[in-house]
N, C-alpha and C positions, 0 to 999 in steps of 0.2 A: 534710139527708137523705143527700146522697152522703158527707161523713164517718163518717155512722154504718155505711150499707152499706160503705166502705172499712173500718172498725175491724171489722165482723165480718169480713169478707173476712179482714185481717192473724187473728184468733185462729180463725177454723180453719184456715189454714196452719199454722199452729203444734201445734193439735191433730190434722194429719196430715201421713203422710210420703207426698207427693206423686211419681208416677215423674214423667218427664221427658217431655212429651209430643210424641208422635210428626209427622210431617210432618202436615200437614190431610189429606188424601184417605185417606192409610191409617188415621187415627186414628179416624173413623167406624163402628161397628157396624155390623155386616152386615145389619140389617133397616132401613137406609134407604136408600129407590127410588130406583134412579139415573134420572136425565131428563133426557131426550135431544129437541132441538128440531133444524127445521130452518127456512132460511129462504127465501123467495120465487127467489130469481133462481138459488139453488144447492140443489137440494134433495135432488140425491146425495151429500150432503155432510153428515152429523151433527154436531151438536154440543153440549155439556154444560152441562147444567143444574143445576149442584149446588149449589156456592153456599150452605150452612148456618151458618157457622160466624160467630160472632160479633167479626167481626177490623174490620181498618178500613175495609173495604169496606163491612162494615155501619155501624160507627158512625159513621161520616163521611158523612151524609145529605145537606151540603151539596154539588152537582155540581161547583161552581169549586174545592172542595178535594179532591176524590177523585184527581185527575193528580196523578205525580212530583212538581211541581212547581205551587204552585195557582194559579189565574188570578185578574185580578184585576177586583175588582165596584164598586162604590159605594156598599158597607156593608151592602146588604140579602141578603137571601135571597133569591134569583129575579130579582135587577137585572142590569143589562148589565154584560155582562164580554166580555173579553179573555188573553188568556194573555201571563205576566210573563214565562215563559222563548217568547221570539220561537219562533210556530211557524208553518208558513205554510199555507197553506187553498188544498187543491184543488179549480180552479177549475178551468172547462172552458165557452168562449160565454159568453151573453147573462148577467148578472150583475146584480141589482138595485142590489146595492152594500149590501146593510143587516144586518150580522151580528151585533151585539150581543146578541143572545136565542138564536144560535145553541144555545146551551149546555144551553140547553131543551125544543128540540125534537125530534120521533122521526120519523121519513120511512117508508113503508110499508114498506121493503125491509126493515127491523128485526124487523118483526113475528114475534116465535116462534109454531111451531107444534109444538105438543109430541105425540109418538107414544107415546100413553097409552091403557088401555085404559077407563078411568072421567076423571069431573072431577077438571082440579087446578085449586086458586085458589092465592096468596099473595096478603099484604096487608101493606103497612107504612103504619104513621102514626108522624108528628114533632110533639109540640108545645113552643112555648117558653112563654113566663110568661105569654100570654094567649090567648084564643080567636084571636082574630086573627095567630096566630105559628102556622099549622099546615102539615104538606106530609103527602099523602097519596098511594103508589100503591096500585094493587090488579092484577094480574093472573090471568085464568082460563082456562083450556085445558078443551076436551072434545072427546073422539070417538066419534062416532055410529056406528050398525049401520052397515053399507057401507062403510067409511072415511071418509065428511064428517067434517072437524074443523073446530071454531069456535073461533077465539083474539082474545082481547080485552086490551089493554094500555091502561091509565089513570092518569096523573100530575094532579096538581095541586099547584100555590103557591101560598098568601093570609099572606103576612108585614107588617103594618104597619109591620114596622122604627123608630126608634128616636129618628130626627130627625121634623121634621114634614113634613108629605105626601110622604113615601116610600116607600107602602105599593107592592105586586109582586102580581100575581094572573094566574098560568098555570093554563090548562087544556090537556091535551095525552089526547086519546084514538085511539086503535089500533082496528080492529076487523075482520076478516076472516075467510073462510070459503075451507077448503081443501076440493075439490072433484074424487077421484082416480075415472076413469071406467075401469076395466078395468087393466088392467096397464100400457098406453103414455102414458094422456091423464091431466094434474093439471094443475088451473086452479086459480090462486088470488085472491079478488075481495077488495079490503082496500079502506077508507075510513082515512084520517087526520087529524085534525083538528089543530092547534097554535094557539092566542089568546093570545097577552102584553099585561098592561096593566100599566103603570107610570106611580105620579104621579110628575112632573118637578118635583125643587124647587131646582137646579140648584147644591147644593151649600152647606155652608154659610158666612157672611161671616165669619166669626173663629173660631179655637179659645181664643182667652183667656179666651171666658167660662168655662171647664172650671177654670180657675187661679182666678178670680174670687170662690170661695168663693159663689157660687150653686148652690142646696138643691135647684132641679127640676129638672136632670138634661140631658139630652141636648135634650128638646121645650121647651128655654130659647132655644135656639140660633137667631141668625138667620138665617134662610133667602135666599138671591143670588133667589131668585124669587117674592116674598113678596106674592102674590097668592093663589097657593096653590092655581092653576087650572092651570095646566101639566100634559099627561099624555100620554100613547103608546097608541097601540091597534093591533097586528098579529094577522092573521090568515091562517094560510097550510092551505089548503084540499087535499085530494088523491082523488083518488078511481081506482083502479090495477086492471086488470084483466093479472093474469103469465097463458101458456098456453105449456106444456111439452109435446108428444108425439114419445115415443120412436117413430123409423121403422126402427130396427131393433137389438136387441138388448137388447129392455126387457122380456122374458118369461123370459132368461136371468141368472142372477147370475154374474160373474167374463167376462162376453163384455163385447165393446166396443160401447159403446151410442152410435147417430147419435140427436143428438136437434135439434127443430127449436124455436125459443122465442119469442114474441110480447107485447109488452107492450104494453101502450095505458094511458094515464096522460092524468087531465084535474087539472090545477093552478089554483089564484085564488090569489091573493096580495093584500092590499089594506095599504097602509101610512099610519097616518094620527098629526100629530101635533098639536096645538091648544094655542095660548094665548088664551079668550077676552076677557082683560083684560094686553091688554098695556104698556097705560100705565104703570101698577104696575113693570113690568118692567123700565123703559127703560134702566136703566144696565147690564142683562144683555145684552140684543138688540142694541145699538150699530146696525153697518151694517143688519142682519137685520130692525129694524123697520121694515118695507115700508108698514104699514098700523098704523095707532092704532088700529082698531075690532077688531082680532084679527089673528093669526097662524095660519098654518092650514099643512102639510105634507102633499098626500093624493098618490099616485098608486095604481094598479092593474094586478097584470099577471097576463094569462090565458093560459096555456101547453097547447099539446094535446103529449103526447111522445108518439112515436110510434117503435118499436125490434122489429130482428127479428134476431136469431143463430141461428148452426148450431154446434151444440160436438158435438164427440166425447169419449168417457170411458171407460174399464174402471178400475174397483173390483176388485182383487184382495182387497181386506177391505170387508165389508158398510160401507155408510155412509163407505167412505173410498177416493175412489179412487184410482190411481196418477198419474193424467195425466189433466185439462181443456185441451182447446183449443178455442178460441171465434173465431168471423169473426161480425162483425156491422155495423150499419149502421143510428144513431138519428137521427130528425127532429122537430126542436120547430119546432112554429107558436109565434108570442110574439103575442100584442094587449098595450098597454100605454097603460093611461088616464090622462091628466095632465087638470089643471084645463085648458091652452089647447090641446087635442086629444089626439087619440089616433094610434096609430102603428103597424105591424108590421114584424114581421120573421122570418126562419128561420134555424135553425143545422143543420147537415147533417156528419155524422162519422162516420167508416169508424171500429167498433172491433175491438181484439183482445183475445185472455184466454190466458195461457198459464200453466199449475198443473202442475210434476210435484214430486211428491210421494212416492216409492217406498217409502221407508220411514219410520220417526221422526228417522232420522242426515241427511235430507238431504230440505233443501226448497227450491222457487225458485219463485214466481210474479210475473208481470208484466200489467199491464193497459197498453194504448195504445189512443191514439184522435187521429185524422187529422182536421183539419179540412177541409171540403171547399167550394167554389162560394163564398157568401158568406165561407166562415171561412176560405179559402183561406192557410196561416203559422201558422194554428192548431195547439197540437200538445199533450199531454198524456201522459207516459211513468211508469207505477208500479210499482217493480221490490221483490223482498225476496229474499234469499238467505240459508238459516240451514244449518250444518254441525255436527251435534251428532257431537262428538268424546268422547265417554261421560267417562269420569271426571275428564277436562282439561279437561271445559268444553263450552260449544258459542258458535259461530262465527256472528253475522247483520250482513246487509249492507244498505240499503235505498237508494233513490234516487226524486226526483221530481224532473220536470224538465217546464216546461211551460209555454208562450205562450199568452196569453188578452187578450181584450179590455177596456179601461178600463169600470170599471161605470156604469152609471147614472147615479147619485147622484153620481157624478167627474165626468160630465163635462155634466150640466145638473141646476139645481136651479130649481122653483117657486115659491114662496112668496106665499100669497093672491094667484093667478092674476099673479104678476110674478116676472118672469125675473131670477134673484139671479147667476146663471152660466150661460154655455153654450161648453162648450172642448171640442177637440179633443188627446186622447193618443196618445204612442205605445204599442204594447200592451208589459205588463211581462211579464219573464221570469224564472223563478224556479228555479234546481238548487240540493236539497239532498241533499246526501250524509250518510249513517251510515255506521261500523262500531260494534258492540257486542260486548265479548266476557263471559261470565257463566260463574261458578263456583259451580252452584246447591246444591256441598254445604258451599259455605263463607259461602253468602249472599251472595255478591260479584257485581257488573255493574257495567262500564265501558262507558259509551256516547261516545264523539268525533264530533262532527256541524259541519259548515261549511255555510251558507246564503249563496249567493252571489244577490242580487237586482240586475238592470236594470230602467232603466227602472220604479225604485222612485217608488210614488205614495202619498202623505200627506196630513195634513191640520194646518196651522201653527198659530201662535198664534192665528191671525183664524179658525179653523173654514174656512180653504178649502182647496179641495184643490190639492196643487201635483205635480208630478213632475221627478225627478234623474234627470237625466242619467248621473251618473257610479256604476257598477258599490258597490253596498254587500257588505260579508261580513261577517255575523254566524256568528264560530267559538262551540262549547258543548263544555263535558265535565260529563257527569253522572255519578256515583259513587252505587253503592247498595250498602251493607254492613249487613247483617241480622248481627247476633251474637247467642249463645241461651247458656243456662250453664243449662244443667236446667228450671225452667217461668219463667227471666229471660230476657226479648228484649230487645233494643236495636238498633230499626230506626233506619236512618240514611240520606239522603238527602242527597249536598251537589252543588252545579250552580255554574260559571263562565258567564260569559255575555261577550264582548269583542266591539263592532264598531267598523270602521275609520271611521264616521259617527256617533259616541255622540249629536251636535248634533240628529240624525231618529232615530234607533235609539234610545229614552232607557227603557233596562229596567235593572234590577238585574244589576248584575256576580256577584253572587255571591247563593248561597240555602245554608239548611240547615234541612231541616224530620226530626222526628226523633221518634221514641216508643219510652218504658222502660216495660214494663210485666208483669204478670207475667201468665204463660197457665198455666191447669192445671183439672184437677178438682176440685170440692169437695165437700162433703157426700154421702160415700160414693162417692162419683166419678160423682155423678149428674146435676152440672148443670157444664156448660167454663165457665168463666169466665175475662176477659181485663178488668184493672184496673192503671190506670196515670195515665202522661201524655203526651200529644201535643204535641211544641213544633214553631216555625219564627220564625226571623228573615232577613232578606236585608239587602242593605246599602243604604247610604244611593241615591237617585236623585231624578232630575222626573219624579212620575206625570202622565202625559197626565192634562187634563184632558175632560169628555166634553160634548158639542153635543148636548140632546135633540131640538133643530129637527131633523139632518139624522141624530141615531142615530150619531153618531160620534166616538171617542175623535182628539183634538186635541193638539197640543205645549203643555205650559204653560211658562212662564217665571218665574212668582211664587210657586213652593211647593217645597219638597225635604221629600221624606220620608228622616227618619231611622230607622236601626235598631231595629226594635220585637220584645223579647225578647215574643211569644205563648206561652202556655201551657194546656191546656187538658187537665183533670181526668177521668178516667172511670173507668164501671167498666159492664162488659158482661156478657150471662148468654143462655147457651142452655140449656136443657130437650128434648130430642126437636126436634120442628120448632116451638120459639116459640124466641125470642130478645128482648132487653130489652135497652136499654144508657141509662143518668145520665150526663150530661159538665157541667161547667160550664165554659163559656169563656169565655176572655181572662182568669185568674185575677190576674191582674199588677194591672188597672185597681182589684180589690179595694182594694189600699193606694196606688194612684196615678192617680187621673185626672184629672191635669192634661196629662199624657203622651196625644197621639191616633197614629193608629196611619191611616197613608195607603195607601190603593192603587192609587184614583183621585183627584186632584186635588179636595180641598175637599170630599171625600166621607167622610170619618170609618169607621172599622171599628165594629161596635158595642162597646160596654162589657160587664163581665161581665155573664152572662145564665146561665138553667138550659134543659136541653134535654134532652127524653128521648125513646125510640124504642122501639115496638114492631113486630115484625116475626110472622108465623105465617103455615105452610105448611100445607097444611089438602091430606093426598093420598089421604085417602076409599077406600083397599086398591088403588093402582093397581100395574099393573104394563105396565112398556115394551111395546107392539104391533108383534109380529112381520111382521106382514103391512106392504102398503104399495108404496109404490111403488118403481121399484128402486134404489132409494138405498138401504134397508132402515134401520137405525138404530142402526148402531156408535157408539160415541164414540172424537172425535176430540180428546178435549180440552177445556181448559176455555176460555173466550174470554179469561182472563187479566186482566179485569177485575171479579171480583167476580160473574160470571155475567151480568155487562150486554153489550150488543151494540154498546156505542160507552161510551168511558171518561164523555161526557158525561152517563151515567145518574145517579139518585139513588135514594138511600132503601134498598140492598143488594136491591132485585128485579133 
């Protein structure tokens, strides 16, 4: 099917002479509705919803490959991952310790609320070669008589993946009601829901049988957990009440607004992970099997947050304004339920916010937050500075730099009600620096970034957690060169990776992930279409291997992944607001699979496979709503990922 759509693709190229097609934003027709959301905690602040065009934002529906640089999973669709180019995660207090589904889930504060005058919906569905291979979002926006708007955000995963009991099944819903009472007071009440369940089959015991000349395929392979009962179940609960009222300058546009801000947030979190046949198992578990009648991982943590700021702002342009400053001051209650009791504790942080923003040439903001009473050494500093120097480029700077406490899961684990560890850390420390500089009419960005970590905490070959002493620095230079020659692109991405610990630090030195492919109109210039190919290799390394007991990727010593040339075939199509995209990936394994492709230790990448996507924006004659609060509803831009609110998104909503 995708050769045939590629040979028509090549002859009507040839039976037209295509111009050369313009930047994305300007190349759009004038009769598509621009939209403009805003979100919960800033909502003087607009920003862009566009997001049409069938690029690789769209076709790239997997979340772990949408980054520069893709993270790396355990072969499936919706499995636990991690990022190959070392990034580090801001952290701030009480920390459960468990982020391998990070990748998957959406936090209220994301939630769009789009200032429209009718219903918008979009929806994307992904499916592979069976029912069982599907991801689906849907988001819908409305705004009612009076200004009430209702915003709904919906993902899902159900991938069965390719080895045996591997299947992934996310559910992640959004849902909140925007609430503006006169011109000073906007409340916003959002519920979030996020569920991850993954079977555990803990990777497989050999790849020879791929060499072997066996007919069935990948569900041949033996499985390290071959019981076949192993699985994960997370569910992380939210329910967030924001309140905004302007005390002075919220009836005026272009004055400087004092506004006062309350949020009340109740959180559950329940982590559970179960082998009820662990005999089966015994040469996986070693120390871990505590108990022959089962293995069992559960704790529970119940969080009240509770946060109040005062920000000042004047907006010299509607929806965007020149200068945020923010004093504030959050407290979390923590409950946390273990099999041999339960426990509390509070975290207490003075925060700041400083945003000025004058014009497009020149931007600087910083977030800080003080730890205070129990968190007392606590500290967390988020700084960016960009200087657009117009035709010579522009100039960004960023920093984080930030003390927090050992998690959780670091420093006691459970297991069927017996104590597997219980340690004491020192808390780690973590400054990373960028400069970036980009030449966006020649397609060029150079990013140079050094991660200097203390008091760095891992987890070894035994799945335990240990902590270094001595100072690690992981240096990166990332390189991104887009070249174009009429409707020929040739994006290109290449990353160095070097730490002075490669022994604990064990990621890919080097990456290049890259797509040729051709952009233009076809048939009459009716529908864009973008057909090519997407590759990436990195170089040889030890993938951690991953611990489903405790949800964490581990040091391996018995495996090195080799250089694996990926390929992957497509061909993309938009129409007005529907868009379409065919890829087959892993094109290589077609004439070789004896070759497996690692990213996680003895987790196999899958073999070729078919994958198709539909996407449709469905905008029922809207047009942007003048009225509102006094934020009004400029645009500010696009979020620079594909219109998602965190790169972790999928599906091009």
């Amino acid at each position: 099917m995708l050769v045939l759509l590629l040979l028509l693709v090549r002859g009507t190229l040839h039976a037209q002479q295509l111009d050369t097609l313009p930047a994305p934003l300007v190349e759009e027709p004038p009769d598509t509705t621009p939209l403009t959301y805003i979100l919960p905690q800033n909502p003087e602040r607009s920003l862009s919803g566009y997001d049409t065009l069938p690029d690789f934002n769209f076709r790239m529906y997997d979340p772990a490959r949408r980054f520069a640089i893709d993270w790396g999973t355990l072969g499936n669709l919706g499995s636990s991952a991690r990022p190959l180019l070392y990034t580090p995660r801001a952290q701030r207090g009480f920390d459960p310790g468990v982020h391998a589904f990070d990748l998957y889930h959406t936090q209220p504060d994301e939630l769009r609320f789009y200032r429209n005058t009718r219903s918008f919906s979009e929806v994307f569905f992904s499916q592979g070669g069976s029912q069982k291979q599907g991801l689906l979002n849907a988001r819908l926006a409305r705004t009612f008589a009076g200004g009430a708007n209702v915003a709904l955000d919906y993902r899902t995963i159900n991938n069965s993946g390719q080895f045996r009991h591997q299947a992934d099944k996310h559910n992640t819903l959004l849902i909140g009601v925007w609430i503006p009472v006169g011109s000073r007071y906007n409340a916003f009440l959002i519920f979030c829901n996020n569920i991850n369940r993954q079977q555990d089959n803990g990777g497989i015991v050999s790849d020879t049988v791929f060499s072997s000349g066996n007919l069935n395929g990948p569900v041949s392979a033996e499985v390290r957990l071959p019981s076949l009962v192993a699985s994960t179940r997370l569910a992380d609960q939210t329910l967030q009440l924001t309140q905004h009222l302007d005390i002075t300058g919220g009836k005026d546009a272009g004055k400087r607004v004092l506004r006062a801000t309350h949020t009340l947030a109740w959180n559950k979190q329940n982590y559970k992970f179960s082998d009820v046949n662990p005999i089966a198992d015994t040469s996986y578990w070693g120390d871990f099997l505590v108990d022959f009648r089962g293995l069992r991982n559960f704790f529970s943590v119940n969080r009240l947050n509770n946060t109040v700021g005062l920000t000042t702002f004047k907006a010299k342009n509607t929806g965007r304004p020149s200068d945020v400053f923010t004093l504030g001051l959050t407290h979390s209650f923590i409950k946390i339920k273990e099999d041999l009791g339960d426990s509390t504790l509070s975290n207490l942080f003075l925060t700041g916010n400083l945003a000025i923003t004058p014009s497009d040439r020149f931007a600087f903001t910083a977030d800080g937050a003080l730890g205070v009473l129990a968190n007392f050494g606590e500290y967390q500093v988020n700084g960016a500075l960009i200087l657009n120097l117009g035709k010579i480029g522009t100039l960004r700077g960023t920093l984080l730099s930030q003390r927090y406490p050992p998690s959780l899961i670091e420093r006691l684990l459970i297991i069927s009600k017996r104590v597997l560890w219980q340690q004491e850390f020192e808390k780690p420390v973590t400054n990373t620096i960028s400069a970036t500089y980009a030449l966006p009419r020649f397609g060029l960005e150079v990013t140079a970034r050094t991660n200097i970590l203390s008091n760095y905490i891992y987890y070894d070959q035994n799945s335990r957690p240990v902590q270094t002493s001595a100072a690690i620095n992981v240096a990166q230079l990332i390189v991104t060169e887009n070249i174009r020659f009429r409707s020929l692109h040739f994006d290109n991405t290449f990353a160095l990776q070097q730490s002075n610990r490669p022994e604990i630090i064990r990621l890919p030195r080097w990456f290049s992930k890259n797509s040729l492919y051709f952009s233009g109109r076809i048939f009459k210039k009716r529908m864009l279409c973008d057909a090519g190919v997407d590759f990436r290799i990195n170089s040889d390394f030890r993938p951690d291997g991953y611990q489903p007991l405790t949800w964490q990727f581990r040091l391996n010593d018995s495996l090195t992944a080799k250089p694996y040339p990926w390929v992957d075939a497509f061909i993309s199509f938009k129409v007005q607001t529907f868009r379409f995209f065919v890829r087959y990936e892993n094109v290589r394994s077609l004439f070789n699979k004896k070759e497996v492709f690692y990213q996680t230790a003895y987790h196999p990448q899958p073999f070729n496979a078919l994958r198709i996507g539909i996407n449709w924006r469905f905008m029922d004659g809207n047009k942007p709503v003048s009225n509102g609060p006094s934020t009004g509803t400029g645009n500010s831009g696009s979020s620079g990922n594909g219109g998602l609110g965190r790169p972790p998104g999928t599906g091009g909503l």
